[in-house]
C-alpha positions as CSV (number, residue, x, y, z in Angstrom):
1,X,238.0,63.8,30.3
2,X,240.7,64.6,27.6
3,X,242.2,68.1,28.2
4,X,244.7,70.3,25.6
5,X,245.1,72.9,28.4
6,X,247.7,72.3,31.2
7,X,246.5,70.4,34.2
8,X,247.5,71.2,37.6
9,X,251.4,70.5,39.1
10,X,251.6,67.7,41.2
11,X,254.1,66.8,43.2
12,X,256.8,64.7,42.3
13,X,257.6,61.9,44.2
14,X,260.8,62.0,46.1
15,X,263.5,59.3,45.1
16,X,264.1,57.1,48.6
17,X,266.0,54.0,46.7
18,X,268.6,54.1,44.4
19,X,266.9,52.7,41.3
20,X,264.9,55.8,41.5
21,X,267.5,58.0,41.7
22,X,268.7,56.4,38.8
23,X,265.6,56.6,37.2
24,X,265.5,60.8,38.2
25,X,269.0,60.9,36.4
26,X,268.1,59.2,33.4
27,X,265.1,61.4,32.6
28,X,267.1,64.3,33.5
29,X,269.9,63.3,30.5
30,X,266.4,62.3,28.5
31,X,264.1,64.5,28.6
32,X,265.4,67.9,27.3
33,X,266.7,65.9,23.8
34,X,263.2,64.1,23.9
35,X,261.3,67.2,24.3
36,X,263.6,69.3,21.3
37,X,262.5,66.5,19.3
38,X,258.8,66.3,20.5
39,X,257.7,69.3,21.9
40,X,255.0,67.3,23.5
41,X,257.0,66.7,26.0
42,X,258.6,69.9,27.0
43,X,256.5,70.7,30.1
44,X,257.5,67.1,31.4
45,X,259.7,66.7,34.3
46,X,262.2,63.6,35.6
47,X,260.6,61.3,38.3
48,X,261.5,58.3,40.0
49,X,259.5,56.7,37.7
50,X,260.6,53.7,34.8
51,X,258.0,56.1,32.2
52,X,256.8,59.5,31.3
53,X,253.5,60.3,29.8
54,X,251.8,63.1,28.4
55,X,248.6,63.2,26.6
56,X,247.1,64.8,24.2
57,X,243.0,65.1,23.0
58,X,242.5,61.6,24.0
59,X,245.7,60.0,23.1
60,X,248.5,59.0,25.8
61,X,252.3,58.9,24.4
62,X,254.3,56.7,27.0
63,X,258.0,56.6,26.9
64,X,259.2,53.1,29.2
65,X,262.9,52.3,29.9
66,X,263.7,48.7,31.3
67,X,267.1,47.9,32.3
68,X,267.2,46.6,29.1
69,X,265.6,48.0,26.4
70,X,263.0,50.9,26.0
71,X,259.3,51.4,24.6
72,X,257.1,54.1,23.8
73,X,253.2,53.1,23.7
74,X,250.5,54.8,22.6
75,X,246.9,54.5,24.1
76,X,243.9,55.8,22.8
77,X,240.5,57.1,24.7
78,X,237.1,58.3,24.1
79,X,234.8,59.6,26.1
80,X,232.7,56.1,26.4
81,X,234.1,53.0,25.4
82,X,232.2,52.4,21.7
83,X,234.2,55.7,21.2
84,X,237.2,54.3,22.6
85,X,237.0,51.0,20.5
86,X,236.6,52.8,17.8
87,X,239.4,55.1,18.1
88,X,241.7,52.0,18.8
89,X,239.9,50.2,15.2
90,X,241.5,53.3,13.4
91,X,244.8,52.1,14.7
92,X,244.3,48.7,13.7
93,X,243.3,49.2,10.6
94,X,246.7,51.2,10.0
95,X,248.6,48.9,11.0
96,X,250.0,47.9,7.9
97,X,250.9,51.0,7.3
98,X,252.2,51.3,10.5
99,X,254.5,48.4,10.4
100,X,255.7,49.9,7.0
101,X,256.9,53.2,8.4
102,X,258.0,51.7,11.7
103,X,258.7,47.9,10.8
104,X,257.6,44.7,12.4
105,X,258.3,46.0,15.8
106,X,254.5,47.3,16.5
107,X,252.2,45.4,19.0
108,X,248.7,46.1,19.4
109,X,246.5,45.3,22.8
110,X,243.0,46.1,21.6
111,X,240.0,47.2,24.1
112,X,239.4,43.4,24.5
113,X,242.0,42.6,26.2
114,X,242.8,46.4,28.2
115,X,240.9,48.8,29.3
116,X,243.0,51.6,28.1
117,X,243.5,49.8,24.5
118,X,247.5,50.3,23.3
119,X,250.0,50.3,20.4
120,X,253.6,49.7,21.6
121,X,257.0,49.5,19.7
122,X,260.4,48.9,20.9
123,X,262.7,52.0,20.7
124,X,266.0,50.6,22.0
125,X,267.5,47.0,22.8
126,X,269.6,49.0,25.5
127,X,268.1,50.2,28.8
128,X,269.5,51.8,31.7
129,X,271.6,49.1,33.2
130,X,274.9,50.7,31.8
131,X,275.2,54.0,32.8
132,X,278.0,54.4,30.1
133,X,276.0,53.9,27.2
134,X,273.1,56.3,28.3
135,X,274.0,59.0,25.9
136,X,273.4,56.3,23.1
137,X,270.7,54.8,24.5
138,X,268.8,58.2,24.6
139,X,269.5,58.6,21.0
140,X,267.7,55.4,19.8
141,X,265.1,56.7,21.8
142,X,264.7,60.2,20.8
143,X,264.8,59.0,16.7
144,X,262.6,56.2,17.4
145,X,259.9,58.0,19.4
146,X,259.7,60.6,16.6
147,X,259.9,57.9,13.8
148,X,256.7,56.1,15.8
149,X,255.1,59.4,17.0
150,X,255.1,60.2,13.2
151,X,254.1,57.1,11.8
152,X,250.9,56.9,14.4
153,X,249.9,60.2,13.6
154,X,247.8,59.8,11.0
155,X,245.4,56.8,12.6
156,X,245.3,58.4,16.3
């Protein structure tokens, strides 16, 4: 069930290979600019993982990086799955407007073919494979993640 409240701390997987100890530094350089820009993400931490998540009523922002290039998704839920479809239809049917604000970038998996239905957009053709290029790599994600966060807003 969708919570706005804080949920418990986990614990955070320890980083045993080097890709996630790259993956720990990465967030670390990404997350404090990420969360200035989208407070959403401020209680996030860095993990040894190649996402970060936080949801909010019902709705999951997903920031990926790739070696070489980055994504943020956004997946909708309801509490059964007629709400769910219908949540994701909302979506769809912005998605011209969607593709205005954002461009042609968008891709949708509906509830047919996912069971957590998704929108996705590309935020950077750079990933993580070049450590010297990080600090611009985190840029194109910071402004793109608000520029998509913004332009789903309305249909989520």
């Amino acid at each position: 069930m969708p919570t706005d409240g804080p949920t418990p701390t986990r614990p955070i997987k320890e980083a045993t290979s080097q890709r996630e100890r790259d993956l720990v530094a990465f967030w670390e350089l990404a997350i404090p600019s990420l969360s200035k820009a989208l407070p959403i993400f401020a209680t996030t931490r860095p993990r040894p993982y190649a996402f970060i998540t936080k949801s909010v009523r019902g709705t999951t922002y997903r920031v990926n990086i790739k070696l070489d290039d980055a994504s943020m998704w956004v997946m909708v839920r309801g509490r059964t799955s007629g709400e769910t479809a219908a949540r994701f239809e909302r979506l769809r049917k912005g998605q011209g407007a969607l593709k205005e604000a954002f461009g042609e970038g968008i891709g949708f998996v509906g509830p047919e073919d996912a069971t957590h239905p998704f929108i996705g957009a590309r935020l950077s053709d750079r990933g993580m494979r070049n450590r010297d290029a990080w600090a611009e790599v985190i840029q194109d994600i910071v402004a793109n993640a608000v520029r998509f966060y913004e332009a789903v807003q309305p249909f989520a």
